[in-house]
matplotlib code that plots the C-alpha trace (Angstrom):
import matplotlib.pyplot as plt

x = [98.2, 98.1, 101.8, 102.6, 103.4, 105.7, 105.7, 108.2, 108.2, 111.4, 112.0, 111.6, 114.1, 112.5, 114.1, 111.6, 108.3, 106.8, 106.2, 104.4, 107.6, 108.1, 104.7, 104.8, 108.4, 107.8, 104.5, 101.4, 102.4, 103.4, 100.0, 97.4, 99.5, 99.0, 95.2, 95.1, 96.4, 93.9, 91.0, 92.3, 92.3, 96.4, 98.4, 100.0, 102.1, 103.2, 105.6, 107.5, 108.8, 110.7, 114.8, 115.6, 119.4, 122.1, 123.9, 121.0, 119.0, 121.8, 122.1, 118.5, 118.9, 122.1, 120.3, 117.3, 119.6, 117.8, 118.5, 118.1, 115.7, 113.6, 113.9, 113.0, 109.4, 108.6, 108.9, 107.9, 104.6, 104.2, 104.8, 103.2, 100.0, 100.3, 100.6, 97.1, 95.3, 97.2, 95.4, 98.5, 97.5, 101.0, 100.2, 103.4, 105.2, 107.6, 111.1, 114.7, 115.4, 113.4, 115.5, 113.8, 115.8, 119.2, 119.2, 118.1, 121.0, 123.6, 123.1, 123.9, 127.0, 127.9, 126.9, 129.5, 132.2, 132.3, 132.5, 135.7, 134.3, 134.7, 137.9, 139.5, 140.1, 142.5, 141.3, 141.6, 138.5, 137.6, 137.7, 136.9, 139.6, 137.9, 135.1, 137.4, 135.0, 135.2, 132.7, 130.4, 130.0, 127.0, 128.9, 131.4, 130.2, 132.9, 133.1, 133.0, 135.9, 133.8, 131.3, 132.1, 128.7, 129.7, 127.1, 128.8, 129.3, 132.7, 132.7, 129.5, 128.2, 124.3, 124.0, 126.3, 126.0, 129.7, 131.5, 135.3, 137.4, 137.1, 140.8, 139.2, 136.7, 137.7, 137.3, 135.9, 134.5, 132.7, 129.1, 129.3, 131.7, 132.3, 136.1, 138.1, 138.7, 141.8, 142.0, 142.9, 143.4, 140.8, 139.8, 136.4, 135.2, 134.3, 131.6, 133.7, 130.5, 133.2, 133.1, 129.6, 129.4, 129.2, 126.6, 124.6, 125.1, 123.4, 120.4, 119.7, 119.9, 117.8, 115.4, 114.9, 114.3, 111.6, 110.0, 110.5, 112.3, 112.2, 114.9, 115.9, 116.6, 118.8, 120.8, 121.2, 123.0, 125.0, 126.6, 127.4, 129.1, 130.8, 132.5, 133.1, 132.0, 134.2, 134.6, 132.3, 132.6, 129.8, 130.8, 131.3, 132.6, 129.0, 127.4, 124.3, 123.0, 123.4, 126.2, 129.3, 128.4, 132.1, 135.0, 137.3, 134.5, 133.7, 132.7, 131.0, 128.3, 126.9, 126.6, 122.9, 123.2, 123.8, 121.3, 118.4, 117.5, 117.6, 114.7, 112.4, 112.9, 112.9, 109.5, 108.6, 109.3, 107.5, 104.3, 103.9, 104.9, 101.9, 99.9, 101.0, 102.9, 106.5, 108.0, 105.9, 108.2, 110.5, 107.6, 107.5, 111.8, 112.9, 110.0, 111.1, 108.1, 107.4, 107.6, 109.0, 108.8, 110.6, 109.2, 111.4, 112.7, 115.3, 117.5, 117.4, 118.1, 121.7, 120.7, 117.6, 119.4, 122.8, 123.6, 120.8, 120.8, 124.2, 124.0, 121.2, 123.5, 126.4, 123.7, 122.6, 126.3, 126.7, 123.0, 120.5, 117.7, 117.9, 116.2, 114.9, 115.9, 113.8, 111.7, 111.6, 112.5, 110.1, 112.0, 110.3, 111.7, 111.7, 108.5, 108.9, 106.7, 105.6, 109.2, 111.5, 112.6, 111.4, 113.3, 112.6, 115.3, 114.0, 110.3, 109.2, 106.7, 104.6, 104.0, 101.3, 100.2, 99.9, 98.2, 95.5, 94.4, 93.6, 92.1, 90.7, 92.9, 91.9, 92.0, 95.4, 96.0, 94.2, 96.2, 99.6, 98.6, 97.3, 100.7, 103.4, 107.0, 107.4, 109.6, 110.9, 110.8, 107.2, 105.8, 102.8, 101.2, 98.0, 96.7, 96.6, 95.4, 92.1, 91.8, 91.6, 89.2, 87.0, 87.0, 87.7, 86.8, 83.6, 82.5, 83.2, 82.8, 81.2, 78.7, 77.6, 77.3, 75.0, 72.7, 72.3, 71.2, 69.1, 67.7, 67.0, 66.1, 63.4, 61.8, 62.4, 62.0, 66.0, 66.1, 68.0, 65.2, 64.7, 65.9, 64.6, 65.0, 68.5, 69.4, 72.8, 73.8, 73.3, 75.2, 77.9, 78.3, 77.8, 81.0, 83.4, 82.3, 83.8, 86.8, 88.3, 89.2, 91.6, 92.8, 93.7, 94.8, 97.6, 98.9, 98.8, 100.5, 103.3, 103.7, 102.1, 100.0, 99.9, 98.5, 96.0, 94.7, 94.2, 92.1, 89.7, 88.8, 88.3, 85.6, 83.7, 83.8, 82.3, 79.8, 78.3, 78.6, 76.2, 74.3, 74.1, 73.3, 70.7, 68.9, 66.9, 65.4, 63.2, 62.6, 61.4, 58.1, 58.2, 59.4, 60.2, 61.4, 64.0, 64.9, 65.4, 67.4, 69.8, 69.6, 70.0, 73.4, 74.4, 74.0, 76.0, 78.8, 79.0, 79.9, 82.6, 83.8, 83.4, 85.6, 88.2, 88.5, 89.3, 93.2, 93.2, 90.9, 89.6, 87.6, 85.3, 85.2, 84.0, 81.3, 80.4, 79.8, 78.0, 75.8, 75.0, 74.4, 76.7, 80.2, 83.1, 83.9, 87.2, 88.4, 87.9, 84.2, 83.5, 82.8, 79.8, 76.2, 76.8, 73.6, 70.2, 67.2, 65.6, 68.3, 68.0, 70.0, 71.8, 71.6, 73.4, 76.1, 78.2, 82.0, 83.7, 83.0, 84.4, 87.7, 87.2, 90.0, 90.4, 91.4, 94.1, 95.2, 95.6, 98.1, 100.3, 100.7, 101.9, 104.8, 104.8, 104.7, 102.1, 104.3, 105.3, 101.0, 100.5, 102.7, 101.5, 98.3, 99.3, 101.1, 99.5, 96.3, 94.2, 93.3, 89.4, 90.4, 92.3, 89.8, 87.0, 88.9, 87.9, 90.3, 89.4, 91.0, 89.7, 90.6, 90.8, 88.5, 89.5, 91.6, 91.8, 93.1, 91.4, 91.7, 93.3, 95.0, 98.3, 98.2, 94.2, 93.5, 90.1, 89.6, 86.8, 87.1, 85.5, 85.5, 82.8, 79.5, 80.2, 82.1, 82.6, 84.3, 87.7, 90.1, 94.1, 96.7, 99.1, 99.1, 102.7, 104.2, 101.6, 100.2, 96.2, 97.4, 99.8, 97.1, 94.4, 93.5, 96.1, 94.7, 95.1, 93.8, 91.6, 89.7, 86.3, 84.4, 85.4, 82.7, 82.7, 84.7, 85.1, 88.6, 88.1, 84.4, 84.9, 83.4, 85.6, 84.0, 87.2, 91.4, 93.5, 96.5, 100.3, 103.5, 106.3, 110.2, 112.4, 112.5, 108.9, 107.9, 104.6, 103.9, 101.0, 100.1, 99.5, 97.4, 98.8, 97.7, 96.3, 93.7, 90.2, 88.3, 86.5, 88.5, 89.4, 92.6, 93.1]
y = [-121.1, -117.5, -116.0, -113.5, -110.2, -107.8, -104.2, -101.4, -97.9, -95.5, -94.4, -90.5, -88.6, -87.0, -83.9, -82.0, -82.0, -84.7, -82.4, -83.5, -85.3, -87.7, -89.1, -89.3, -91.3, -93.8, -93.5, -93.1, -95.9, -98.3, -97.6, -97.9, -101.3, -102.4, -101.4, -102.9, -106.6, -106.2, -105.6, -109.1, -110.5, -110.8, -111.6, -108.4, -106.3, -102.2, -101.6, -98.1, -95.5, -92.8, -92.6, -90.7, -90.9, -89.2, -85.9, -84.7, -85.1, -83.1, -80.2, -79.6, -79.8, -77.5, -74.9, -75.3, -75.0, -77.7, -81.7, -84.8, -86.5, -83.3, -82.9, -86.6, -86.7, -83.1, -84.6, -87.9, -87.0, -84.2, -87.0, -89.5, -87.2, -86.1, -89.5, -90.6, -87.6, -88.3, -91.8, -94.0, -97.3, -98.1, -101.7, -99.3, -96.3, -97.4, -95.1, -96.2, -94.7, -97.9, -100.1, -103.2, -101.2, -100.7, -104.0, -105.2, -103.4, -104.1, -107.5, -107.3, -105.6, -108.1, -111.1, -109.6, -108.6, -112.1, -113.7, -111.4, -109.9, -106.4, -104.7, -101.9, -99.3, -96.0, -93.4, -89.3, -87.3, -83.9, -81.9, -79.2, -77.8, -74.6, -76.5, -79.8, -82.4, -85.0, -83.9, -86.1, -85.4, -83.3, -81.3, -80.3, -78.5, -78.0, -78.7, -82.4, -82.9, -85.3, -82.5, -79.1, -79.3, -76.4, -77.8, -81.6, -83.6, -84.9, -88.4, -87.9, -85.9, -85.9, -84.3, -86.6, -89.3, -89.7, -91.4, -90.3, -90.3, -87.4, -85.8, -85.5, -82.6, -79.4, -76.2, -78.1, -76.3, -76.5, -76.4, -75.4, -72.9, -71.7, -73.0, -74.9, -78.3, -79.9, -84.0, -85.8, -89.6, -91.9, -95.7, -97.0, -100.7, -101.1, -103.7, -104.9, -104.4, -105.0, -108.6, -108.7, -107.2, -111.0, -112.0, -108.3, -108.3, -111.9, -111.5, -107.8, -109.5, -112.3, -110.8, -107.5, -110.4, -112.2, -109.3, -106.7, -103.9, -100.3, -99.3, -96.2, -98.5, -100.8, -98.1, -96.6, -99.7, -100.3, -97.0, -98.4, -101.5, -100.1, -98.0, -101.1, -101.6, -100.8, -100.9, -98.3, -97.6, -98.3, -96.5, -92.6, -90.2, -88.9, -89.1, -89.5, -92.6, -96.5, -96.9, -99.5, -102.7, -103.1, -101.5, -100.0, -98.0, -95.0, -92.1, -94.0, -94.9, -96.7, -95.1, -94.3, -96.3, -99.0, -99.3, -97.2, -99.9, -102.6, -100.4, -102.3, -105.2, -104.1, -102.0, -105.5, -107.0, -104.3, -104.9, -108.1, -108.0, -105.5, -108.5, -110.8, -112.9, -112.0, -114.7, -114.2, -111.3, -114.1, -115.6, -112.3, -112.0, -115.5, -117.3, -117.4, -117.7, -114.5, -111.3, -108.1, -105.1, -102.0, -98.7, -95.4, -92.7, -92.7, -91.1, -94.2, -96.4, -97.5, -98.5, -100.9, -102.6, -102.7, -102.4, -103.6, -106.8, -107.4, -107.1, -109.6, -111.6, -111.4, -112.6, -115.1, -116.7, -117.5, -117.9, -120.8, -118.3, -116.9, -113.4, -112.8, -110.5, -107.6, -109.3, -105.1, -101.6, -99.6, -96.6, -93.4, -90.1, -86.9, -85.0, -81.1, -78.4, -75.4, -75.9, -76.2, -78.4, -78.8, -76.2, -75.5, -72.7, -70.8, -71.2, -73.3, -76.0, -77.1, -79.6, -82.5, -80.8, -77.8, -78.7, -80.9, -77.7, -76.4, -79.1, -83.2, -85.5, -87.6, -85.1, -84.8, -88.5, -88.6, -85.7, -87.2, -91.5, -89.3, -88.1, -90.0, -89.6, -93.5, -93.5, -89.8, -86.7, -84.7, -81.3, -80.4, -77.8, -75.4, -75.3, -79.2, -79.8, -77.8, -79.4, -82.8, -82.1, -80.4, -81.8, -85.5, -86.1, -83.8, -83.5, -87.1, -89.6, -87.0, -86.2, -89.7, -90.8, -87.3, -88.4, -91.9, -91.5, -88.4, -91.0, -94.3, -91.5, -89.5, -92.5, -95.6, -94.8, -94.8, -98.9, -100.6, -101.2, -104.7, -105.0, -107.7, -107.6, -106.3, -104.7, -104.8, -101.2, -102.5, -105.9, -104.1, -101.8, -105.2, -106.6, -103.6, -103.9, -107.5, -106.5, -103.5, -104.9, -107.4, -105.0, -102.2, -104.8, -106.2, -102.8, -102.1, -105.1, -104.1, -100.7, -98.8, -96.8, -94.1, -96.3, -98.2, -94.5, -93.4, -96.8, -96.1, -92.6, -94.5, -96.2, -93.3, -91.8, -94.8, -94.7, -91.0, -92.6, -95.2, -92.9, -90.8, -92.8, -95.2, -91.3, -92.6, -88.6, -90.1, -93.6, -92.9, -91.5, -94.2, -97.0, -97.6, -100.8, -99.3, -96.9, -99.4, -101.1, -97.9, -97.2, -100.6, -100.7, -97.2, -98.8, -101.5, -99.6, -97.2, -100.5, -101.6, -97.5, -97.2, -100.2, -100.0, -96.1, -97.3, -98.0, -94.2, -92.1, -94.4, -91.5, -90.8, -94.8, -94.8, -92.1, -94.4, -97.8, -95.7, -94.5, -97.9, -98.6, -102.2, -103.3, -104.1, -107.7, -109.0, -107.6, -110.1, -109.9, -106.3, -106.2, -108.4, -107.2, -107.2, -104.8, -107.2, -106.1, -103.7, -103.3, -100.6, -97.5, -95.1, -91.2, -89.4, -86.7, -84.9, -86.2, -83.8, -79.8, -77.6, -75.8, -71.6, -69.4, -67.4, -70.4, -71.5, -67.8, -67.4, -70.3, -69.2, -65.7, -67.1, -68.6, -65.3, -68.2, -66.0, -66.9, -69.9, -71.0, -68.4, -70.9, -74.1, -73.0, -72.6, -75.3, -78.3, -79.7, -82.5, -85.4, -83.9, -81.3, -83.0, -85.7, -83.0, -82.6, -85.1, -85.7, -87.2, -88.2, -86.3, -86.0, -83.1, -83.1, -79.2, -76.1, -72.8, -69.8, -66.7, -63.7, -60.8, -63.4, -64.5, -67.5, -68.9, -71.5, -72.6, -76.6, -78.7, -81.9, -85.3, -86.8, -88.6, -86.5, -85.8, -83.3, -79.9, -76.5, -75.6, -72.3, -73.4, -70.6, -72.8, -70.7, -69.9, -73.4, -75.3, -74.1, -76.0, -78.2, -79.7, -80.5, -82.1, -86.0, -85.7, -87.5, -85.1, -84.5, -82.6, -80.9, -81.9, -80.3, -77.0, -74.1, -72.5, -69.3, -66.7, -65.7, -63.0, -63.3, -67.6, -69.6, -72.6, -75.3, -77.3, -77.1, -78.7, -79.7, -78.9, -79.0, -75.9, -76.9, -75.2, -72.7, -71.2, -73.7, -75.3, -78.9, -80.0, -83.7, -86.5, -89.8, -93.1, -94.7, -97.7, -95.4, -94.5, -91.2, -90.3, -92.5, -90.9, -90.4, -91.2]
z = [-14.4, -15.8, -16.8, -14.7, -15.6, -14.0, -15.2, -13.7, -14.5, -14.1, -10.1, -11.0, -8.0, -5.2, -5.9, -7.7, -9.3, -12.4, -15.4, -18.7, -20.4, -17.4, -18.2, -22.0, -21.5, -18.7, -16.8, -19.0, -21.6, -18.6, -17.2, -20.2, -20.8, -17.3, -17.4, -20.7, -18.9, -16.1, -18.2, -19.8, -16.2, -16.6, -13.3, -13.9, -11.0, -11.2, -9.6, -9.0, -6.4, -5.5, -6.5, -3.4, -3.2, -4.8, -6.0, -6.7, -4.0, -2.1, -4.3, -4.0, -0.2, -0.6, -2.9, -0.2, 2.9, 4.2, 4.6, 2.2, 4.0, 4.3, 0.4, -0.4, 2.0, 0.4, -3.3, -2.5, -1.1, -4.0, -7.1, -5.5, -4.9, -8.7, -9.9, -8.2, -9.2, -12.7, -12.6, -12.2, -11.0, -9.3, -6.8, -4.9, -5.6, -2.9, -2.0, -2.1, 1.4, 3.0, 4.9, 2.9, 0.0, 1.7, 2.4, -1.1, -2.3, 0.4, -0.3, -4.4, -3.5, -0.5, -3.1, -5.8, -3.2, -1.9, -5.3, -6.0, -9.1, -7.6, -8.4, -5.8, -7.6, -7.1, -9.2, -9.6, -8.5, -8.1, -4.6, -4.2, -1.2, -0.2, 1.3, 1.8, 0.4, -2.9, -5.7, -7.0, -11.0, -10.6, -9.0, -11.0, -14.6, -17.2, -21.4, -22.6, -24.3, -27.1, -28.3, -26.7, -24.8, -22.0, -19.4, -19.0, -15.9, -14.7, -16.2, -18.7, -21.4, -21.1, -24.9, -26.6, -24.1, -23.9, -21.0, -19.9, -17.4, -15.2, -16.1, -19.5, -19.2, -19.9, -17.8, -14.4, -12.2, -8.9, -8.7, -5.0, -4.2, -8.2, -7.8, -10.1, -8.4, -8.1, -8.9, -6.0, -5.9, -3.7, -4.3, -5.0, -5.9, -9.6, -11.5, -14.4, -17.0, -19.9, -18.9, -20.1, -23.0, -25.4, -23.3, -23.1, -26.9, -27.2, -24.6, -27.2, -29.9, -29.0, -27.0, -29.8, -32.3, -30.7, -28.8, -31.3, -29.6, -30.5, -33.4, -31.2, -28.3, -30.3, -31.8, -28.2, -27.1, -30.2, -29.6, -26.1, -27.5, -30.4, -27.4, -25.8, -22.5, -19.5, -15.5, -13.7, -10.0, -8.2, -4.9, -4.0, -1.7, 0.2, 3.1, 1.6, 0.1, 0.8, 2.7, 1.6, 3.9, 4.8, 7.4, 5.0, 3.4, 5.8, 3.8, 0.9, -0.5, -3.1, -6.2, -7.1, -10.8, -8.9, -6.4, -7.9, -10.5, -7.2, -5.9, -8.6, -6.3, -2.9, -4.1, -5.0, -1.7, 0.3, -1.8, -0.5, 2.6, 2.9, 1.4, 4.7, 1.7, 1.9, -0.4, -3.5, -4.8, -6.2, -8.0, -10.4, -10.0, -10.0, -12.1, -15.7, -17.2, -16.1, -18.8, -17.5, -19.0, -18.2, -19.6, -19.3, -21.1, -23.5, -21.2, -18.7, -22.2, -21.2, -17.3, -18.2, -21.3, -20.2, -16.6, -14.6, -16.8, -16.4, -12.6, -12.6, -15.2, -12.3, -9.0, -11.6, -11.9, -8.5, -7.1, -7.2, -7.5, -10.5, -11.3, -14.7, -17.3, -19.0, -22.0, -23.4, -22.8, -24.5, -24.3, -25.3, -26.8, -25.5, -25.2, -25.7, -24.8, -27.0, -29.2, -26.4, -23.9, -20.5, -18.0, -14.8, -14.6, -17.5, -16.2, -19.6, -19.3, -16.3, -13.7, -13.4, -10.0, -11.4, -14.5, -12.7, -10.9, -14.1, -16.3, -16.0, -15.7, -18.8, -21.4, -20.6, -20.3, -23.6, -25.8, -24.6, -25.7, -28.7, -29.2, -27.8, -28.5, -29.3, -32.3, -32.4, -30.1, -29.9, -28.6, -26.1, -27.7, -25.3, -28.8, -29.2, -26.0, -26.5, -30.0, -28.7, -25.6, -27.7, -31.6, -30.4, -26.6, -26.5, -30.2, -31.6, -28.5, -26.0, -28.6, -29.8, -26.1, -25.3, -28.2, -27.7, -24.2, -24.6, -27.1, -24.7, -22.1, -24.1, -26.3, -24.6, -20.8, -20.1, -21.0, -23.6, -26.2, -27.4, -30.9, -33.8, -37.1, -37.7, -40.3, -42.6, -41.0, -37.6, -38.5, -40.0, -36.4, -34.2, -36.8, -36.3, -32.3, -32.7, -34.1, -32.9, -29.6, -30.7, -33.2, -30.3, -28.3, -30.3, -30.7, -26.9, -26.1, -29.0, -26.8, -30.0, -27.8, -30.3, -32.8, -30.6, -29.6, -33.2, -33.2, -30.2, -31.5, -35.0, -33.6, -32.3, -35.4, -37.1, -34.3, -35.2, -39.1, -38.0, -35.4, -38.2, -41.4, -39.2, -38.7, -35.9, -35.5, -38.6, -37.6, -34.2, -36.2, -38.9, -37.6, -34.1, -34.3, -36.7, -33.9, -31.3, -33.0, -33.8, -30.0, -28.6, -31.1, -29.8, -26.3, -27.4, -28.7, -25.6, -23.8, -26.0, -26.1, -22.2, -22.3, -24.9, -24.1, -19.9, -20.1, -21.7, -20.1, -16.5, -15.3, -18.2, -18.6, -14.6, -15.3, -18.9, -16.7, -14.2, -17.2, -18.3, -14.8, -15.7, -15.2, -17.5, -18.7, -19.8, -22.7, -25.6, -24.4, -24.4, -28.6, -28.1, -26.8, -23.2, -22.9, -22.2, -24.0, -21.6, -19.4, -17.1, -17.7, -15.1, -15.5, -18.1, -17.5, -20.0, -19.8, -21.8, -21.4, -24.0, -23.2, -24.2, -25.8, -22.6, -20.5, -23.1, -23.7, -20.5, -20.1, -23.6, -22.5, -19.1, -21.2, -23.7, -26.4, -28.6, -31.9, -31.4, -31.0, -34.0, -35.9, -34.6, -35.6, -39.5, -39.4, -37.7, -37.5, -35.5, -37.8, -37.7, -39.2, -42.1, -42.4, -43.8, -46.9, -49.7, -52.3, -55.4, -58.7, -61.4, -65.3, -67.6, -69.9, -71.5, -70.3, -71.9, -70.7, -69.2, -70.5, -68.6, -66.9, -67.1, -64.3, -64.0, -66.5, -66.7, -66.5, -67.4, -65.1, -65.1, -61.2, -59.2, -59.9, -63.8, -64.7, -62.9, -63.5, -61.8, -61.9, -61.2, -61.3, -63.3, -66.7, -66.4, -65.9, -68.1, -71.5, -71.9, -74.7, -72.0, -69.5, -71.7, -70.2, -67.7, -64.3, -61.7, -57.7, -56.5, -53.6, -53.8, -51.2, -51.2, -51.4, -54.8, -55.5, -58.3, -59.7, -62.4, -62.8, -63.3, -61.2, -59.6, -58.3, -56.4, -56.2, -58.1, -55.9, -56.8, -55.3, -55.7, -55.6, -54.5, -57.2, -56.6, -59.6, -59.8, -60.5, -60.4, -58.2, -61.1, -59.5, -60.5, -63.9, -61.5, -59.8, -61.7, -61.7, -58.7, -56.5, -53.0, -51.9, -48.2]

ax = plt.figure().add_subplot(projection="3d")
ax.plot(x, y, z, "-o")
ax.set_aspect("equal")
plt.show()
């Protein structure tokens, strides 16, 4: 029996629209894993939805003078919409205002209130008297008395991340009516998470060990439990929400931390229930051999690592059917656009919708695997965006695609010619083919998407090498054997491209199989020759079409981010780019100085290709006796230049300090002339 696999993404609220960051943190990685464990014919369920209760939900409908429910089916239908055209392959993006949900998480709270581990409460809360109603903590802004932050919540700090007690903050004032609130004393029922905190501590520490969890996620919930854990009220003063399942609790509802995260299982139960299968939720929730994986953002660390296991830890207590625990919480960083932060208020950044009526879906998809902020926060650049599209998707795997069918098409009758006699280029292409899909895999299924990206686009480069090297524009007059064989392994590797390529970009990968007029084939298969000799071929299309200035230009100056672009283009480059620079290790044979000048210093060099001529303007931190045999590197490719009438074939790389003072970059004795430097 396969192990089953049960993947949850974070329930976005339904009270505005999914922008760029929400996908790099806790949609796009979930998905390319997911697509990733179908290709490899995994019993593998997605599961996500809507978070469509709580404060703000209402202060949406309040802004909007309109009603919560009105708010949640406008945003609902809006992400979900996004999401498809995105190319999320949710099996449900379900919503928490479901009865199968209210029940899900009536039930929890009834399970925990009957076993008496729920604690009644009386506590101080805001309320605001001019419009005589309790305030929720997004409704109250004042300065959190841990860091000064001026924007804080009533019981939490979202920039430190501090927790506190409500008569803590500092300055509180109502979000509603702009008054200061008074603290007034009402009772709520409280989860006694402190109780947990041994057995948290030991299912982290277990469970990072084996699984390898992220180092950002680990120090997330050590700050938690060097706090030390505490009660937290899982009820509220609202009208809108989940509604307390007992007599004494008119007027409230359960808090949203509480009964969002339950939304992964009542999502669960409505999926199959729609398959006519209504029990085989619990064999993904209550199986233990089951792995579940929870990817989110870093801001939804503390909810996926801390409370929601410790409310399954609690049903697990008093319960025969046991529900499992999270095997990993990839949590992602922050993604940043242009510099800044994502803000709606201020106008900076955009959403998915908005963007999809603009550009494909997978170039996106593709620029933000390419770039994920896994480890450490990253930036959308316009800039970036149009680099990738058109360096890597159009020019590197567009481009070797274009010529190998315009190949089979023009010289072979659009058929997969038979190949004999291979060669030791073509063997060498058929043994990268082999490998690279367990390679990418294993980083996939390590949630180093970044990494497994970098891989895929490493193979279409060594694709265009072979295309290139195998020079079948020759061999199709000489030898046509010879040139068969280059197509037939072009043919080959499109396959295995079309394939590996799919969890990233599944609309180009569609429009690939459609090309080869064949089907993909599970995973560990797809590096092999899946192709039959005169197999016949679909039509050919372009995938990728070049992205002009204007369009990009157009989309900076609606931002007014002109400098901050300027800068990104000085300062950062595509890997392309960098990759065209060949440095070598080179040693000085001679230098002398040149006259009239008080910085060039002429230098005779011995590298790869004998010995060449190169101007450095080092002359006033090194005199020519200093620099004789030193092993030095340089840049290798670089058209030839005069300084002062002397011709310089190269650049010699150095470093300056702090002090404006050069020093030039020395290669390690263990590294010979004309070695590259990668």
């Amino acid at each position: 029996m396969k192990q089953k696999i049960l993947v949850t993404s974070a329930l976005p609220y339904a009270n505005g629209n999914i922008h760029l960051g929400h996908l790099s943190g806790a949609y796009l990685p979930a998905d390319i894993f997911v697509r990733y464990h179908r290709l490899n014919n995994s019993d593998i369920i997605f599961v996500c939805g809507s978070d469509e209760h709580g404060v703000p939900i209402t202060i949406t409908a309040d802004k909007e003078g309109i009603k919560p429910n009105e708010v949640i089916d406008k945003f609902h239908n809006a992400n979900k919409t996004a999401f498809e055209k995105f190319g999320m392959s949710f099996d449900i993006y379900s919503r928490t205002s479901l009865p199968v949900h209210h029940e899900t998480a009536q039930t929890f709270f009834l399970n925990f209130y009957k076993q008496g581990i729920l604690p009644q409460k009386s506590s101080m809360q805001f309320f605001d008297e001019k419009i005589n109603k309790f305030l929720p903590d997004r409704y109250i802004e004042g300065t959190c008395p841990k860091c000064g932050n001026e924007e804080a919540r009533s019981d939490e700090c979202e920039k430190c991340g501090s927790l506190y007690d409500p008569s803590e903050l500092k300055n509180p004032k109502s979000k509603i009516s702009g008054e200061t609130p008074k603290l007034k004393e009402t009772f709520h029922w409280y989860f006694p998470l402190g109780k947990f905190q041994t057995r948290l501590e030991e299912y982290i520490s277990k469970n990072s060990k084996k699984f390898k969890w992220k180092e950002n996620v680990l120090q997330y919930c050590k700050s938690w439990f060097n706090d030390g854990l505490k009660d937290r009220a899982i009820t509220r003063d609202l009208d809108w929400g989940v509604q307390v399942p007992l007599d004494d609790a008119k007027g409230k509802v359960l808090y949203v931390w509480f009964e969002a995260v339950l939304g992964y299982i009542s999502a669960t139960k409505e999926l199959f229930a729609g398959r006519n299968n209504p029990d085989e939720w619990k064999n993904y929730w209550q199986d233990g051999g089951t792995r579940y994986i929870a990817f989110i953002g870093k801001d939804n660390t503390v909810f996926h690592t801390i409370i929601f296991p410790a409310m399954l830890m609690a049903w697990n207590d008093n319960n025969p059917d046991k529900y499992i625990l999270p095997e990993n919480v990839p949590a992602n960083e922050f993604l940043n656009f242009e510099g800044k932060k994502f803000s709606k208020s201020r106008g900076w950044g955009i959403d998915v919708d908005e963007f999809l009526d603009l550009f494909p879906a997978d170039p996106l998809r593709y620029t933000l695997a390419a770039n994920l902020p896994e480890n450490k926060d990253t930036d959308f650049y316009w800039r970036e965006f149009q680099l990738r599209n058109n360096s890597e998707l159009a020019d590197i795997l567009g481009n070797f695609i274009n010529r190998t069918f315009t190949f089979a098409h023009k010289h072979f009758e659009g058929i997969v010619p038979p190949k004999s006699n291979l060669q030791q280029i073509d063997l060498n292409m058929l043994d990268l083919l082999e490998k690279y899909p367990m390679k990418i895999g294993a980083l996939i299924d390590s949630y180093k998407i970044k990494d497994a990206v970098f891989e895929m686009m490493n193979l279409a480069r060594s694709a265009n090498k072979y295309f290139n090297d195998s020079q079948p524009w020759l061999t199709v007059k000489s030898s046509k054997k010879l040139c068969a064989n280059t197509i037939n392994i072009s043919l080959q590797t499109i396959f295995t491209l079309g394939e590996i390529f799919s969890p990233v970009i599944p609309f180009a990968s569609e429009k690939i199989f459609a090309m080869l007029n064949a089907k993909p084939v599970e995973w560990n298969e797809c590096g092999k020759i899946n192709l039959p000799d005169n197999h016949q071929l679909g039509n050919s299309e372009i995938l990728f079409n070049k992205i002009e200035d204007e369009l990009i230009e157009k989309q900076t100056s609606r931002l007014g981010v002109a400098e901050v672009v300027q800068k990104y283009d000085v300062t950062k480059i595509i890997y392309d780019e960098f990759a065209k620079v060949d440095l070598r290790v080179a040693q000085i044979i001679s230098a002398e100085r040149i006259k009239k000048s008080e910085k060039l210093i002429k230098l005779i060099v011995n590298t790869f290709g004998g010995e060449r001529q190169i101007v450095a303007g080092i002359g006033k931190y090194y005199t020519p006796e200093e620099l004789a045999n030193k092993k030095v590197v340089i840049v290798a490719n670089l058209l030839p230049a005069k300084l002062m009438g002397v011709e310089s074939n190269g650049m010699l790389l150095a470093g300056e300090n702090k002090d404006g003072v050069l020093k030039i970059v020395e290669a390690d004795g263990n590294l010979n002339v004309g070695d590259k430097i990668k």
